[in-house]
C-alpha atoms as one frame of an Amber mdcrd trajectory, in Angstrom:
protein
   0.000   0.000   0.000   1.361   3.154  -0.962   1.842   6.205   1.846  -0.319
   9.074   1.718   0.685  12.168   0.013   1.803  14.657   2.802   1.422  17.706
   0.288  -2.076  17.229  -1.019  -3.537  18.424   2.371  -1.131  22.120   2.410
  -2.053  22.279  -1.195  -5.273  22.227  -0.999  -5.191  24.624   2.039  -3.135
  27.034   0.554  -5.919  27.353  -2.663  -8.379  27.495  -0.359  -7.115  30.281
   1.600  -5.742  32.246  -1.721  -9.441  32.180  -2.941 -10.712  33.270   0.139
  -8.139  36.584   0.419  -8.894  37.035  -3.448 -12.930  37.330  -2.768 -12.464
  39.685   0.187  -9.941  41.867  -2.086 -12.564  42.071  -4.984 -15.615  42.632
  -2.674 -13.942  45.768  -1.275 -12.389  46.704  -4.435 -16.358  46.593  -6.021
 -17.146  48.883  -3.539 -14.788  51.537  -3.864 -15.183  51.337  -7.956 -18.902
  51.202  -7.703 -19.981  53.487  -4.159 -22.401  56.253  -5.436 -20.959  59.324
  -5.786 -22.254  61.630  -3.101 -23.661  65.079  -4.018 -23.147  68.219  -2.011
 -25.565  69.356  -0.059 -26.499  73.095   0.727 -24.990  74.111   4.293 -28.061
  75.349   6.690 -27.108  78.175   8.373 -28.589  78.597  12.284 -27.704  80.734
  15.245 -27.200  80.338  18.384 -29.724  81.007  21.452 -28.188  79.239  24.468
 -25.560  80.845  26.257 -22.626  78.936  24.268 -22.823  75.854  22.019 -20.672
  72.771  23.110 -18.325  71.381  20.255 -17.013  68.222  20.530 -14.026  66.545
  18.661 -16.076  63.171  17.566 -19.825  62.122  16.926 -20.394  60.954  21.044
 -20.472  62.079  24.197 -17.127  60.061  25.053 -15.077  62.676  22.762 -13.930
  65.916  24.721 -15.002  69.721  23.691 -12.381  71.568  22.451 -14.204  74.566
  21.526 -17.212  76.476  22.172 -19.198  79.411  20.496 -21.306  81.908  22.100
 -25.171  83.232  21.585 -25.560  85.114  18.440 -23.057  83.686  16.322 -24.133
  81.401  13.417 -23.010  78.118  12.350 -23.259  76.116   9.767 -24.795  72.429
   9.616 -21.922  70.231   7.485 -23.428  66.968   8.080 -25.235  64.354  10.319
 -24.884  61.252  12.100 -27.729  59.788  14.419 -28.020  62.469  17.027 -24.987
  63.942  16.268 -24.447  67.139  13.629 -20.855  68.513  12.477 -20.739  72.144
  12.025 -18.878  75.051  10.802 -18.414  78.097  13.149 -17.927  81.366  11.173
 -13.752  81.324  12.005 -14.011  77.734  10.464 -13.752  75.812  13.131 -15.310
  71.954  12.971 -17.180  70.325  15.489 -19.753  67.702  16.540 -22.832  69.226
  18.528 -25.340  66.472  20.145 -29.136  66.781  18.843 -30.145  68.218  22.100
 -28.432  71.465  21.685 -28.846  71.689  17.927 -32.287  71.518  18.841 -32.045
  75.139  20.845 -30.489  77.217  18.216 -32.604  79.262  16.283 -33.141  80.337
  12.224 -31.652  83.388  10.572 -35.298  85.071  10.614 -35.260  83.552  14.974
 -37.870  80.803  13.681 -37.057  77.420  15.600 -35.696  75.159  14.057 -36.952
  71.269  13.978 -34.108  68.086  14.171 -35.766  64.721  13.274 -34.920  61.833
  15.202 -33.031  59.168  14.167 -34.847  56.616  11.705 -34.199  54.442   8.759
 -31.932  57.042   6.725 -29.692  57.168   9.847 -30.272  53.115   9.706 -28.586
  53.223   5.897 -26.047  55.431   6.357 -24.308  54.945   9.637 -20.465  53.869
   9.638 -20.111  52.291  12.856 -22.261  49.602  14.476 -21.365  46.662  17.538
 -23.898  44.460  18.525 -24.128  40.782  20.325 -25.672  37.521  19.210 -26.144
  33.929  20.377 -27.436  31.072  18.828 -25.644  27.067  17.700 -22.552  26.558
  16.011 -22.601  22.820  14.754 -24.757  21.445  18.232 -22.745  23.691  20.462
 -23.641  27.243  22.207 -22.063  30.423  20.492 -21.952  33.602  21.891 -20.557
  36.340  19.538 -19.684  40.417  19.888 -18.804  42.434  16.674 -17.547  45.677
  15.477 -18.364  46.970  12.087 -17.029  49.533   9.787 -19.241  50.540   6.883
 -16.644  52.120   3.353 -19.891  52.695   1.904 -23.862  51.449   2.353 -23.013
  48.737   0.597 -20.033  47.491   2.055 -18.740  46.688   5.524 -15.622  45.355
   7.103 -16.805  43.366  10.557 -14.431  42.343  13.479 -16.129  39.486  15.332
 -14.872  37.130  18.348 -16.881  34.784  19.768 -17.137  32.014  22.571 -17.930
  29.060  21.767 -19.692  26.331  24.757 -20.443  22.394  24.220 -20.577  19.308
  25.827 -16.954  17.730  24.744 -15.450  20.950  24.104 -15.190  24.330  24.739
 -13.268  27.443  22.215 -12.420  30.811  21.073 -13.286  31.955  17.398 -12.134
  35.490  15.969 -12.455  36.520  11.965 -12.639  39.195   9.593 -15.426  39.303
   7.260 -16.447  41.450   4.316 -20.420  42.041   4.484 -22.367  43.379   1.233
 -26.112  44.420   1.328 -27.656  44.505  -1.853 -30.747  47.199  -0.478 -29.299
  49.275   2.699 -32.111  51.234   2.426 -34.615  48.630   2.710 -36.256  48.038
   6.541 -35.745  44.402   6.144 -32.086  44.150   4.972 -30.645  41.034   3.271
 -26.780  40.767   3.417 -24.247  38.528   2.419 -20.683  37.332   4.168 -17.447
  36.114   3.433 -14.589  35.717   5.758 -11.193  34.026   7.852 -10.036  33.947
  10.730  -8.991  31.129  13.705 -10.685  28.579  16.067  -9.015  27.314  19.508
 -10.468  24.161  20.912 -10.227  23.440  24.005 -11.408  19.215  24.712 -12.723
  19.103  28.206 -11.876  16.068  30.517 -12.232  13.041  29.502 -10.793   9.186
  29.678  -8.191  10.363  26.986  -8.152  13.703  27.036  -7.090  15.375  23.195
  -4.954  18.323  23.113  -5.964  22.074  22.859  -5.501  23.178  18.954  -5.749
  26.171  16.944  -6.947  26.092  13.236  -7.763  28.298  10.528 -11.159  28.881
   9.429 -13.344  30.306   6.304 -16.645  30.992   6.095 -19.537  32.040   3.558
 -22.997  33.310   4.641 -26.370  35.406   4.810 -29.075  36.953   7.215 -31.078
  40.042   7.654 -30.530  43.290   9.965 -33.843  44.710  10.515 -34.237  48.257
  11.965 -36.121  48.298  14.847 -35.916  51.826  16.648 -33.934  55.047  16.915
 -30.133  53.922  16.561 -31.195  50.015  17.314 -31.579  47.034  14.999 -31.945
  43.048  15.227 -29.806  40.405  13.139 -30.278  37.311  11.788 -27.508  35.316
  10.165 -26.812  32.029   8.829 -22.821  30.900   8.364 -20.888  27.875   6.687
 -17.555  26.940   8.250 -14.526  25.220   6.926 -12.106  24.554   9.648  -8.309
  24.200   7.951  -7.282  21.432  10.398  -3.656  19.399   9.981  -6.179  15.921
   9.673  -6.518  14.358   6.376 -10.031  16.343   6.210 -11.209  19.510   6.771
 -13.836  20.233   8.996 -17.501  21.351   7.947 -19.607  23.280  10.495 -23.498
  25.052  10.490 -24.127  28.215  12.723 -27.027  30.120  13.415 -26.788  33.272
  15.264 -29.688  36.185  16.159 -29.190  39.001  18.266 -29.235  43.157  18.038
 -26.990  45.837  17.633 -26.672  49.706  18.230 -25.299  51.627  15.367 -24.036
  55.230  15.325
């Protein structure tokens, strides 16, 4: 009987993981040669009424003020995200202003001026979002925490790690992944996934107990994110595994996941 081939296995791997980096290159190259060119919008001028205006250096409460500008002077409104608007003082200076104050300053003519509340635009266009889901990862308990980036409404870089809980075996599981939503704008948003990363196992006591390991992994999937209210939103997702193990196979794994996340 002939031996086994020792570099079928590493062959193998290394296509696999070559077509993997070459579909995450040419998902976020799509979406820098086909992101929507965005028009510019006409600045809103307001002034304002409370006794200074609070400018912040980032979209959150978390970022310090580094400037302020009193009553009477004007500003203008640059952009918005969520509950937070950048503006423009008159010396052009930059700063984020939270909703709450916006909401105080006053029209050129001293009308008031109205601020709508976050909603499904906000939903579409937000960059940053972290959320938390749960669900089975091939008859085992998952817990999972991710960041996301978005380079355009179409396109997303995600960070996720994850804990993984079952009856032989316990684990660790981080990855990359390259998210693209066909209709951002839509309530009920289908998405698609691709991504690597690594899985530690962890064997818990048994007769003969196996030794912890650490293997790469690739994935492909789908769900939905559905806006729910203000800045929040549910997910749904559905993942396929392929666990790069030193065996003679690979490893195939299922994974269902729901949970929500808070974008800004």
């Amino acid at each position: 009987m002939s031996e086994p081939s020792t570099t079928t296995i590493p062959s193998t791997l290394q296509q696999i993981k070559a077509t993997i980096a070459a579909c995450l290159c040419a998902v976020v190259l799509q979406s820098f040669l086909t992101a929507p060119l965005q028009a510019a919008e006409e600045l809103r001028s307001v002034v304002v009424a409370d006794p200074y205006l609070e400018m912040h250096t980032g979209p959150g409460s978390g970022y310090p003020v580094f400037h302020v500008i009193d009553r009477g002077e004007s500003v203008e409104i640059v952009k918005q995200r969520t509950s937070w608007y950048l503006v423009r003082s008159d010396r052009g200076k930059e700063g984020w202003v939270e909703r709450a104050q916006m909401e105080k300053t006053l029209q050129p003519d001293g009308l008031a001026v109205s601020f709508a509340q976050s909603g499904i635009e906000d939903f579409t266009n937000a960059k940053w979002e972290t959320g938390v889901l749960a669900g089975d990862f091939g008859g085992a308990n998952i817990v999972s925490a991710y960041g996301s980036y978005s380079l355009n409404p179409n396109v997303a870089v995600e960070l996720w790690g994850s804990r993984i809980l079952g009856n032989f075996s316990n684990g660790w599981m981080a990855s990359v992944n390259v998210v693209h939503e066909a209709w951002p704008e839509w309530r009920v948003s289908p998405f698609f996934t691709l991504g690597a990363g690594a899985i530690h196992t962890q064997p818990k006591s048994t007769i003969v107990l196996g030794p912890d390991r650490t293997d790469e992994i690739g994935h492909v999937g789908a769900g939905f994110r559905i806006y729910a209210t203000r800045r929040f939103l549910l997910r749904a997702e559905y993942k396929s595994y392929v666990v790069f193990t030193s065996r003679d196979e690979n490893e195939e794994i299922e994974e269902w996941k729901v949970g929500f996340a808070f974008f800004f």
